[in-house]
C-alpha positions as a Python dict, from the first residue, in 0.01 Angstrom:
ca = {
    (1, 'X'): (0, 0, 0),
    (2, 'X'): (101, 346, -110),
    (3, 'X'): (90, 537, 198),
    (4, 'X'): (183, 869, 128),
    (5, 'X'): (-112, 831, -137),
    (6, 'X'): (-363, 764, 93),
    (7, 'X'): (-200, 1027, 294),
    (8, 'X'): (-296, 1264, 34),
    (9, 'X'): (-657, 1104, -31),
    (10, 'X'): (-744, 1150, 372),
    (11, 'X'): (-667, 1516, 330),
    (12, 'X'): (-954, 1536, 126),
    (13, 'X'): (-1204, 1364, 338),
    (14, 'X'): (-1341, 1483, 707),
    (15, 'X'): (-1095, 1301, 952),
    (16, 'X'): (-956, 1531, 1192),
    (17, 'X'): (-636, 1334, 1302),
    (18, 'X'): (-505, 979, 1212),
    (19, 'X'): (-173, 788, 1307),
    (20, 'X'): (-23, 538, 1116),
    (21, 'X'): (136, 277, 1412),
    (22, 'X'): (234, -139, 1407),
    (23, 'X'): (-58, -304, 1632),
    (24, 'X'): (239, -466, 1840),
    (25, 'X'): (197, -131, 2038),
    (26, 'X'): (-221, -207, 2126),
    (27, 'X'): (-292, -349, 2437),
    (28, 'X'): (-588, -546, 2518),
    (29, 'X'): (-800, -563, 2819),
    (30, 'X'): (-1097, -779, 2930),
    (31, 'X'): (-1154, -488, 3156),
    (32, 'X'): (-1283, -262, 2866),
    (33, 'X'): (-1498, -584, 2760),
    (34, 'X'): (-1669, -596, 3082),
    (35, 'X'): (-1778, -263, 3014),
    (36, 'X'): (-1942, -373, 2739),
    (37, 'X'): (-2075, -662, 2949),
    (38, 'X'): (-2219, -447, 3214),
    (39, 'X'): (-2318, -118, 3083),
    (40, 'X'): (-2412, -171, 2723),
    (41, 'X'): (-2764, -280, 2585),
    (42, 'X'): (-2604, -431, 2248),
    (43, 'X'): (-2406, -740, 2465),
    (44, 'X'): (-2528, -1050, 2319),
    (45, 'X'): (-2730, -893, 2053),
    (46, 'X'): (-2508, -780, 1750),
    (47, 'X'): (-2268, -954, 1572),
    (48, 'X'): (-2036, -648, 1614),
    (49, 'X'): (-2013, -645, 1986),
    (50, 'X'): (-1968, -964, 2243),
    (51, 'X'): (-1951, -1238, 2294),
    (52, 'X'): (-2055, -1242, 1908),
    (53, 'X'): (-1670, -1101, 1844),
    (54, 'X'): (-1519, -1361, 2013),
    (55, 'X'): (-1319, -1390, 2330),
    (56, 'X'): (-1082, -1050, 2404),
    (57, 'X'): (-767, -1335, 2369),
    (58, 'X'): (-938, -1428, 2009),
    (59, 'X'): (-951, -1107, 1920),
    (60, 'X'): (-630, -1015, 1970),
    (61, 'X'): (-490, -1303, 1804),
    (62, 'X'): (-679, -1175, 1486),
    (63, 'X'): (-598, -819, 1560),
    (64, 'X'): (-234, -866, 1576),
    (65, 'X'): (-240, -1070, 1277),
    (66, 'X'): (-221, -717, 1101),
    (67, 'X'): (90, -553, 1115),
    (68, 'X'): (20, -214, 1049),
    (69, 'X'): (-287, -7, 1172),
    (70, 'X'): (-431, 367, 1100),
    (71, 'X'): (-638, 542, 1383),
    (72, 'X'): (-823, 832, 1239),
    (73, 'X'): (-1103, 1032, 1456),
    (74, 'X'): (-1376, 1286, 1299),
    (75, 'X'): (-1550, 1559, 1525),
    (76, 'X'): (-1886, 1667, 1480),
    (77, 'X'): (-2020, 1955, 1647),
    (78, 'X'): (-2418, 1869, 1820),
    (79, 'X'): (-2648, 2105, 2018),
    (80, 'X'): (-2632, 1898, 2316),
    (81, 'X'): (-2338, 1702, 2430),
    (82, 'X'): (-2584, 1505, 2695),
    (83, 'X'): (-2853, 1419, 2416),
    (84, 'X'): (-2712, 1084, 2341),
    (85, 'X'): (-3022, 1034, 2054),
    (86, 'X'): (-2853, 1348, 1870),
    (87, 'X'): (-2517, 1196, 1940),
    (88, 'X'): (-2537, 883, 1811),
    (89, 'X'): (-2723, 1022, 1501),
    (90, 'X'): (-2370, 1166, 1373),
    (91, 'X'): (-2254, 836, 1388),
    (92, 'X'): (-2333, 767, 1059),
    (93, 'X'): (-2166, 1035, 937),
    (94, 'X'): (-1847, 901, 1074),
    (95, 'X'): (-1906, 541, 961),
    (96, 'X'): (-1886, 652, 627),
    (97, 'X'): (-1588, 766, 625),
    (98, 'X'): (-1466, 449, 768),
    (99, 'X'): (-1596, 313, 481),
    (100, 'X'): (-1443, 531, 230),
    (101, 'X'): (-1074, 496, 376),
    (102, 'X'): (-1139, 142, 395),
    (103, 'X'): (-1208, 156, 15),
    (104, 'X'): (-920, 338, -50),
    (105, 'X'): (-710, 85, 153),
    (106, 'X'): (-835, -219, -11),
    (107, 'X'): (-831, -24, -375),
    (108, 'X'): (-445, -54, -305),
    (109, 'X'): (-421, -414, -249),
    (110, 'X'): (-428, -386, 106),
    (111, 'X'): (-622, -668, 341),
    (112, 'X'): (-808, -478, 611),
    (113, 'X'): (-972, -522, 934),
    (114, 'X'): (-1161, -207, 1031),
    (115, 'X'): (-1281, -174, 1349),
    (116, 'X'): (-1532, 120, 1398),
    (117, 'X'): (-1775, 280, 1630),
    (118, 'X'): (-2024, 181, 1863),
    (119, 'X'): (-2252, -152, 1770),
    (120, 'X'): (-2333, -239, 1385),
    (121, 'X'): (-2643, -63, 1243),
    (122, 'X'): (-2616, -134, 891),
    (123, 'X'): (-2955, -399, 994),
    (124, 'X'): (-3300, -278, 1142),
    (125, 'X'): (-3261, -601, 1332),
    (126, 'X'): (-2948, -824, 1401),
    (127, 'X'): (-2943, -1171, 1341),
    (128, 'X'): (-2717, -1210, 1651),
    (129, 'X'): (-2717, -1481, 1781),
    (130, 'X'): (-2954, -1696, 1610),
    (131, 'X'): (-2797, -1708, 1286),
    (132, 'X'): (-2466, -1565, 1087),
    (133, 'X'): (-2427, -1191, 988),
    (134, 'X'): (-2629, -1097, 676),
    (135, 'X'): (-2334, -880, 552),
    (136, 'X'): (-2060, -949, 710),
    (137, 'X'): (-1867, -723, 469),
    (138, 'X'): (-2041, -390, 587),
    (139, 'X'): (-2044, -428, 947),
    (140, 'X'): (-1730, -277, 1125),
    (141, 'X'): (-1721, -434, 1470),
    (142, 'X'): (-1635, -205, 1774),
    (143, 'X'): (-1261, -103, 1867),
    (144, 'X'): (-1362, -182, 2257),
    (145, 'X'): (-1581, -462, 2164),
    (146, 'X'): (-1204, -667, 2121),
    (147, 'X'): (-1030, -532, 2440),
    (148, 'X'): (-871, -207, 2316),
    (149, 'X'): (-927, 57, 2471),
    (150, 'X'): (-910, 355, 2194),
    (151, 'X'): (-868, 638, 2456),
    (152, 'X'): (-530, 498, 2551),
    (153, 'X'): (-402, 428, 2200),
    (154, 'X'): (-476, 793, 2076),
    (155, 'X'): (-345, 981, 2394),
    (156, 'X'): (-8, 768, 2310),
    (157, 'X'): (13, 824, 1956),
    (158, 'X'): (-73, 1237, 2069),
    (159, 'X'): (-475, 1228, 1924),
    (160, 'X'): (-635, 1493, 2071),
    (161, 'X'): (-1012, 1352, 2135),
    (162, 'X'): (-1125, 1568, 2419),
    (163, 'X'): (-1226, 1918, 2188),
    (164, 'X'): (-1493, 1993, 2501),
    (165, 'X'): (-1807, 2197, 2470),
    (166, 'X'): (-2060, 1993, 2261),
    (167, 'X'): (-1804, 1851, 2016),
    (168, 'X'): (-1829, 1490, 1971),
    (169, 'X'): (-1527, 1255, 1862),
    (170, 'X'): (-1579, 924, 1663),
    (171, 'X'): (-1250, 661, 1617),
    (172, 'X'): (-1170, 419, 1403),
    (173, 'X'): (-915, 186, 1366),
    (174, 'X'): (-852, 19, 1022),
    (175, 'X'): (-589, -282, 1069),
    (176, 'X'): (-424, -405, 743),
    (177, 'X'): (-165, -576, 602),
}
């Protein structure tokens, strides 16, 4: 993969900050998937979040299988920072450009593994767990959802993520090889 083309191809597109890094330097933590276990409504019912993943130790094995990752974030500005409906309605806005730079990626031969946002919505309703993903090839699982906690990677690689007032930041994190 070219990357001083795609370089050029994310200065055209909304992504406030990305890092290029080796995954070697991600660490994973069943702490951040007990998060998910406790707090989130989506456990157990999307393909994109647990246990539908896979365990935080299978995960990693297939995350690290990658060599090379990019973590890119885009901001969007809402009325309300506490109105999590109006939140989570920019982020679709985000998961297209996940898309797009994952396009990009594999348009240069590379093999990806994009992890995205929050739990898939690409279906009205999940097949999760009764039967397999209907498009398996659209839906991004979570970054957290596999032990990593995103927070840590950016403040290492110097992402700024906390803009404050009503500014909301999505991540991704596109693995490839």
């Amino acid at each position: 993969m070219d990357q001083e083309l795609l370089i050029r191809q994310l200065c055209g597109l909304p992504v406030v900050q990305y890092e290029f890094f080796e995954t070697a330097c991600l660490t994973f933590s069943s702490r951040v998937r007990y998060i998910c276990q406790t707090e989130c409504p989506q456990y157990g019912k999307s393909w994109a979040c647990p246990p539908g993943v896979g365990t935080v130790e299978a995960c990693q094995e297939r995350c690290l299988s990658y060599p090379h990752a990019l973590l890119f974030t885009t901001m969007t500005e809402v009325d309300d920072i506490a109105d999590i409906e109006a939140t989570l309605a920019t982020r679709s806005e985000h998961e297209a450009v996940t898309h797009q730079i994952n396009r990009l990626m594999r348009g240069q031969g590379a093999d990806t593994y994009p992890l995205s946002t929050e739990s898939c919505a690409v279906c009205p309703e999940c097949t999760c767990p009764d039967a397999p993903c209907r498009h398996p090839e659209r839906m991004f699982p979570c970054v957290e959802s596999h032990g990593i906690l995103v927070t840590e990677i950016a403040e290492r690689l110097g992402i700024d993520f906390q803009a404050g007032g009503n500014t909301v930041t999505w991540f991704s994190l596109i693995l490839y090889r």
